[in-house]
Each structure stands twice: as structure tokens, then as C-alpha cells.
C-alpha positions in Angstrom: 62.7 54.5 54.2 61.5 57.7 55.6 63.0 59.2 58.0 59.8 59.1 60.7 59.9 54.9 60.3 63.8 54.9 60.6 63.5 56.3 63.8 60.4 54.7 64.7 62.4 50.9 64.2 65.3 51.9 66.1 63.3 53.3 68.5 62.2 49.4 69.0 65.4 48.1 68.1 66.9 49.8 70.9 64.2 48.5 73.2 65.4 44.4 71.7 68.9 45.6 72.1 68.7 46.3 75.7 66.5 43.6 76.7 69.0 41.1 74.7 72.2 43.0 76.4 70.6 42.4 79.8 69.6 38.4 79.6 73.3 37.6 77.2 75.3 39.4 80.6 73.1 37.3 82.9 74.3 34.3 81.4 78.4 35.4 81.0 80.4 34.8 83.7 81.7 37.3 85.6 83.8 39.8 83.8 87.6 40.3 85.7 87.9 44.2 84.6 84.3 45.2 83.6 80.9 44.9 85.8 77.5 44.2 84.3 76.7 47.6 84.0 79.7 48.8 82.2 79.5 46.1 79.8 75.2 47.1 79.6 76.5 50.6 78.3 79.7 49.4 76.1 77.0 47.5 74.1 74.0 49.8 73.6 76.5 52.7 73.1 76.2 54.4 70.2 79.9 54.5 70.3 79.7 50.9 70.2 77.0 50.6 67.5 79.1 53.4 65.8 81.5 50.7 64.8 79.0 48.6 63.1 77.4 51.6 61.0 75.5 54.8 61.5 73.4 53.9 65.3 69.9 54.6 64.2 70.4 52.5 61.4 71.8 50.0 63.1 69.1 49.9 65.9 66.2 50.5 63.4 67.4 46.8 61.4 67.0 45.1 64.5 63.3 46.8 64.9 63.1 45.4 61.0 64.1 41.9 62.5 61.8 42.2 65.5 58.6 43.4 63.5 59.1 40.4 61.5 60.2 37.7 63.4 59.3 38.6 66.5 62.0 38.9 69.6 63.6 35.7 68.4 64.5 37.0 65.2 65.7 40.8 66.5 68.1 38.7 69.3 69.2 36.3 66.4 70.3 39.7 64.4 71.7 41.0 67.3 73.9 37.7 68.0 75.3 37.3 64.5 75.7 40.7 64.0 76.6 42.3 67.1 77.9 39.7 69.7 80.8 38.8 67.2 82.2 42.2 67.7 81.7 42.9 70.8 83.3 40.1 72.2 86.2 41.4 69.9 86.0 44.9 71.3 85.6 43.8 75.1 88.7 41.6 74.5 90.6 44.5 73.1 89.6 47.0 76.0 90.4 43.8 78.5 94.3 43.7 76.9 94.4 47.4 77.4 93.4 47.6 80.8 95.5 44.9 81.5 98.7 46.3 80.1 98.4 49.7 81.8 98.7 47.6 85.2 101.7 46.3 84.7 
């Protein structure tokens, strides 16, 4: 893939992924250690996307996904590839917070 398309699909697959990141939170309850908008950022981060594989990559397969299937297929990559491990990570970062209370 050249390097003009690569950025041109994550350039949409950021767009999916923060469309998708707003309507998931909306329908999570609320969040005892993190608002909405820190856990917006924790999953469009890069550092977040980081853990997944190299950001623009990640972002432009989700532009792959949307361009052909549409938003339902780009929010369906997003939930079986994504949401899995960030509901791993935001557990994690819950248990650390959490333990330097005490």
C-alpha cells in the first residue's frame, strides 16, 4: 500500500473510530475513576492504538473495513478488535488508581 492511501484510510479510520468511541461511551454506564472524556482520549490515543500495532496502520484497517462495509463493518472491526482490549486496559488503569488510594 502506498504510503499516500495508508494515510488517506486512517485518516477515515480515525473519523469511524471516534464516532464509534463516542456512541459505545454513551451506552456504558458511568465510569467510577474515569469521565467520558478521559475514556474518549484513552481510546483514540495513539498510545492506546500503539498497543494494538503501529497507529496509522491500525486506523487505516478500520478505513479498509469502512470503505467496504460501510460504518457497520469499520464499528464491527473496531468491537472485535479494539473493545476487547480496551476494556482490559481500562480495568488495569481502574486497579491502579484504585490501589494508590488506599
Amino acid at each position: 500500500m502506498e504510503p499516500r492511501e495508508l494515510k488517506d484510510l486512517a485518516w477515515t479510520g480515525d473519523a469511524v473510530l471516534a464516532l464509534y468511541a463516542r456512541e459505545w461511551l454513551l451506552e456504558q454506564p458511568r465510569h467510577p475513576l474515569f469521565t467520558r472524556q478521559d475514556l474518549f482520549i484513552r481510546l483514540t490515543s495513539n498510545a492506546f492504538l500503539q498497543a494494538i500495532g503501529e497507529p496509522t496502520r491500525v486506523e487505516a484497517q478500520i478505513g479498509m473495513a469502512y470503505k467496504e462495509g460501510g460504518l457497520e463493518a469499520g464499528f464491527q472491526y473496531i468491537e472485535e478488535n479494539l473493545t476487547p482490549l480496551f476494556k482490559k486496559h481500562i480495568a488495569n488503569a481502574t486497579k491502579g488508581r484504585r490501589g494508590q488510594r488506599r
